[in-house]
Residue frames as a rotation matrix with the C-alpha (Angstrom) as fourth column:
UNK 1
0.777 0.500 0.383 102.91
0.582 -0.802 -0.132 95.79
0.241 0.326 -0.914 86.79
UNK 2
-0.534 -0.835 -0.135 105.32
0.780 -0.425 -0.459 98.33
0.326 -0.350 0.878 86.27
UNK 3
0.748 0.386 0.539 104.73
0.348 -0.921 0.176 101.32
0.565 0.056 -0.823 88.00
UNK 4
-0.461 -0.885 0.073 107.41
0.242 -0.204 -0.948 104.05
0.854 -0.419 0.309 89.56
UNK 5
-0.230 0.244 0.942 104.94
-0.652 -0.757 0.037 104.74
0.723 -0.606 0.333 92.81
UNK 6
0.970 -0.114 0.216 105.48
-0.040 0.799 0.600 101.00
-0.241 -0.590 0.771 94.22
UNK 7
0.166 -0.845 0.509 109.00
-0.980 -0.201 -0.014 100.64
0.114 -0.496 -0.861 96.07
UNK 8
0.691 0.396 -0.604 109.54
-0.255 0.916 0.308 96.94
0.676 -0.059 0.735 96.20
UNK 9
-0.151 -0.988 0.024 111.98
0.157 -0.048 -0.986 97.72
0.976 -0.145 0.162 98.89
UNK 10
-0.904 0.184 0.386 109.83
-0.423 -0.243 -0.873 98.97
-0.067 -0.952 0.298 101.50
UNK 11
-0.834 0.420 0.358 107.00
0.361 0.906 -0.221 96.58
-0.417 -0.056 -0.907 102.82
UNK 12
-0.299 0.482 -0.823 104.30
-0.293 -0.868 -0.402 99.58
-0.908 0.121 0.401 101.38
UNK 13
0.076 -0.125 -0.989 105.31
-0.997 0.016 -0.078 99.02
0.026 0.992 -0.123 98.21
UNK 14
-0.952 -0.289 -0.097 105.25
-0.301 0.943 0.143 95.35
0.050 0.166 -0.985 98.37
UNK 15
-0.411 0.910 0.056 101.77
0.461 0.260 -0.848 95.07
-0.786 -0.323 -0.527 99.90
UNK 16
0.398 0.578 -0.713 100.58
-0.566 -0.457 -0.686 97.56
-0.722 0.677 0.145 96.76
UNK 17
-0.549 -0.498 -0.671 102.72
-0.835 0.317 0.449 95.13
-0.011 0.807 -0.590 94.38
UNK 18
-0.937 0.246 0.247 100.60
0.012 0.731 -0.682 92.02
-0.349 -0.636 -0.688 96.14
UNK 19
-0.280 0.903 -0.325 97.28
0.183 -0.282 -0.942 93.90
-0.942 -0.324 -0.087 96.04
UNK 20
0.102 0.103 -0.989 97.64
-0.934 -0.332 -0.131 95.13
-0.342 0.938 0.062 92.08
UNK 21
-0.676 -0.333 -0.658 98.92
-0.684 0.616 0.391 91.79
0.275 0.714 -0.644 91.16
UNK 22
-0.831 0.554 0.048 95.92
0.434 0.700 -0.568 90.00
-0.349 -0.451 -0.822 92.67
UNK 23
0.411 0.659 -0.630 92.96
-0.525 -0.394 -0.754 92.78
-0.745 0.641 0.184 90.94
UNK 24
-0.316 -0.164 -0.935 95.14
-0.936 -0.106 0.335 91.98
-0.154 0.981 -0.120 88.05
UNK 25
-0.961 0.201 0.191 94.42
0.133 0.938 -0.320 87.79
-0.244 -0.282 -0.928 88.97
UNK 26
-0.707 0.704 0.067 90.75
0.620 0.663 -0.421 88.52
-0.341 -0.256 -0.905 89.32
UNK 27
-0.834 -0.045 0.550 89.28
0.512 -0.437 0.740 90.15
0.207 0.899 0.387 86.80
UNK 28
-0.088 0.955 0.283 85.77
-0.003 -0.284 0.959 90.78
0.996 0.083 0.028 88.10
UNK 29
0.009 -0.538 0.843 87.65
-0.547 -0.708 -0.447 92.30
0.837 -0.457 -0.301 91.07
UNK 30
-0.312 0.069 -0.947 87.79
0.540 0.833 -0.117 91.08
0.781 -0.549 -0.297 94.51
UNK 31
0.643 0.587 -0.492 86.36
0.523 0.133 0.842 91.71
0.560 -0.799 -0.222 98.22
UNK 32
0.293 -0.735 0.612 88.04
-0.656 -0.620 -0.430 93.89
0.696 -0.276 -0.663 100.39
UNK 33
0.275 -0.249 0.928 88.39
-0.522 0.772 0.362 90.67
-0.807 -0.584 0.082 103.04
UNK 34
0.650 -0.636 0.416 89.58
0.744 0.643 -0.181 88.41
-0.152 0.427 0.891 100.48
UNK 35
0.470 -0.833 0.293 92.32
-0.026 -0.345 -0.938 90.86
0.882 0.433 -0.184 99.22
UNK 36
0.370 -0.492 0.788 93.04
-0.875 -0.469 0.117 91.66
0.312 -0.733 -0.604 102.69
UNK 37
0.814 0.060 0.577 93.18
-0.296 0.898 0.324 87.29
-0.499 -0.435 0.749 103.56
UNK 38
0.975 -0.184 0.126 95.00
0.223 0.761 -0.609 86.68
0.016 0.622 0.783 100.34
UNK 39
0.101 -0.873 0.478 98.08
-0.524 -0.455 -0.720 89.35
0.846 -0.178 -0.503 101.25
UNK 40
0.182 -0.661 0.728 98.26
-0.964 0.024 0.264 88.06
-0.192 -0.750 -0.633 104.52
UNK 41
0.825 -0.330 0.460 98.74
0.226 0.937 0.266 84.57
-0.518 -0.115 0.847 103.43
UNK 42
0.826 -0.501 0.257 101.13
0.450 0.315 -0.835 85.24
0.338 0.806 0.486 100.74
UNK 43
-0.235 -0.719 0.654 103.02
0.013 -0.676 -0.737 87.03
0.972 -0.165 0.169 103.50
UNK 44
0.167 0.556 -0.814 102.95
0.693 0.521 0.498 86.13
0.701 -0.647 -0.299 106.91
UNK 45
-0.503 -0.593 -0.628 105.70
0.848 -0.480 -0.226 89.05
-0.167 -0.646 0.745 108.34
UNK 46
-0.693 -0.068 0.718 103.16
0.034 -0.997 -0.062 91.65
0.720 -0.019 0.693 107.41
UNK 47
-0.921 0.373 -0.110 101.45
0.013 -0.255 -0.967 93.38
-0.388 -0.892 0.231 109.98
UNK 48
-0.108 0.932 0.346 97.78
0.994 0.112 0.008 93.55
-0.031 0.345 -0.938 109.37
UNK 49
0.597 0.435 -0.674 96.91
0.228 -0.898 -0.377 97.15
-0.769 0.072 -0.635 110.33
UNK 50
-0.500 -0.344 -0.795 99.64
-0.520 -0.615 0.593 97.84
-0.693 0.709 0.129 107.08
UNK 51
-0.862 0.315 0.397 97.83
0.501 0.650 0.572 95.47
-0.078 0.692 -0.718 104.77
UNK 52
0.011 0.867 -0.499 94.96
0.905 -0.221 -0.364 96.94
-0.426 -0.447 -0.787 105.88
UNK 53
0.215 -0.030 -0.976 96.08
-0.088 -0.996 0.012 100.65
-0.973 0.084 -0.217 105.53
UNK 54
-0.877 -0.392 0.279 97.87
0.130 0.367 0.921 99.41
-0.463 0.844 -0.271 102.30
UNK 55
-0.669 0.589 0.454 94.28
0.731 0.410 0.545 98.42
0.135 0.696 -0.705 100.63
UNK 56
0.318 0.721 -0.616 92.09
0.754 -0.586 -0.296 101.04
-0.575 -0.371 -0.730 102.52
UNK 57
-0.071 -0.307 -0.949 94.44
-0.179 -0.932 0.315 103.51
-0.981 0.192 0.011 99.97
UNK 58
-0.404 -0.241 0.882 94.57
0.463 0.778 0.424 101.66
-0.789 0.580 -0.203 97.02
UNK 59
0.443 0.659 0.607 91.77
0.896 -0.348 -0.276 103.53
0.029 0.667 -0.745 95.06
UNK 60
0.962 -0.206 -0.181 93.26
-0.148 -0.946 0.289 107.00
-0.230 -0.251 -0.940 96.53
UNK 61
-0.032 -0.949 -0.314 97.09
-0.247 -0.297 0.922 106.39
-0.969 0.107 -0.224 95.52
UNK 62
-0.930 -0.171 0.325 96.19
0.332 -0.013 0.943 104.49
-0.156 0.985 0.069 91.92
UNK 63
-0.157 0.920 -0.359 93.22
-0.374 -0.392 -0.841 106.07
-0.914 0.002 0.406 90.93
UNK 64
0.273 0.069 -0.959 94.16
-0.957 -0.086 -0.279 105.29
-0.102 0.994 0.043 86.90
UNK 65
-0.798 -0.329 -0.505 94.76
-0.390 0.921 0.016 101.55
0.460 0.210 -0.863 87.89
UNK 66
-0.489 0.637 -0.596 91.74
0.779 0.626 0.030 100.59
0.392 -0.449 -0.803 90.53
UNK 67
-0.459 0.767 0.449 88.09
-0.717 -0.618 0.323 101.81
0.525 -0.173 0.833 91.33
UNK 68
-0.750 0.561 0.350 85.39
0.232 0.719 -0.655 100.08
-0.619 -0.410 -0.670 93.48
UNK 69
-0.640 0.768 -0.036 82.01
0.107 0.135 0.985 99.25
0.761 0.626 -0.169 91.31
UNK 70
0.768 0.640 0.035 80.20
-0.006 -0.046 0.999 98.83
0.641 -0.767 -0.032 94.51
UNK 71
0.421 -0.055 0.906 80.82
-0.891 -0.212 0.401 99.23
0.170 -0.976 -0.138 98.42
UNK 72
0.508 -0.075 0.858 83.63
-0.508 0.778 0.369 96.58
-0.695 -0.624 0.357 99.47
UNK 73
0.784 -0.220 0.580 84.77
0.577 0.602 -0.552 95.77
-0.228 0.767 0.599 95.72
UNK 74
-0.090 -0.598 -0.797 87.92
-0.513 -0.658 0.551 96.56
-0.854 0.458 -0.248 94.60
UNK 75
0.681 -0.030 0.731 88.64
0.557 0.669 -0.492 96.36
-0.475 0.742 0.473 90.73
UNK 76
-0.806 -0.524 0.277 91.41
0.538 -0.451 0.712 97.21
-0.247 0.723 0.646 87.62
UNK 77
-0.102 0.466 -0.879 90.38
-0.522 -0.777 -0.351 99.84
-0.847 0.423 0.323 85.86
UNK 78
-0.713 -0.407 -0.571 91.42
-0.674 0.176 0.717 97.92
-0.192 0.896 -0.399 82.84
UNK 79
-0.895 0.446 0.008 88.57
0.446 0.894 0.031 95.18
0.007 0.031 -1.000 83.65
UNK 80
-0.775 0.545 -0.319 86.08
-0.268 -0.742 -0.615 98.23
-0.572 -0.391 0.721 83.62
């Protein structure tokens, strides 16, 4: 996904590159604890509490890319 409001330079913007390209993986969205399990594997040097903060924003920085259907779900918009 392109997008100009992920930095793939700072670890922010990696963890939201991680987190978009995994909604985009699972179409009928995922768990906030799996997303949060599946970044830290694919990345061991991040810190949790940014992964964490990273996904806890997700809905509030893309708003036109991911929504939750229910409490705990993230999903693409596109899979609406």
């Amino acid at each position: 996904m392109n997008d100009n409001r992920i930095n793939p330079l700072i670890i922010t913007g990696r963890v939201n590159a991680k987190a978009l390209e995994l909604l985009d993986a699972h179409p009928d969205g995922l768990r906030w604890t799996d997303l949060l399990r599946e970044i830290k594997q694919s990345d061991a040097s991040l810190h949790p509490k940014t992964v964490n903060g990273c996904i806890w924003k997700l809905v509030e920085k893309f708003p036109d890319k991911v929504y939750k259907p229910s409490k705990g779900l993230l999903r693409l918009v596109k899979y609406q």
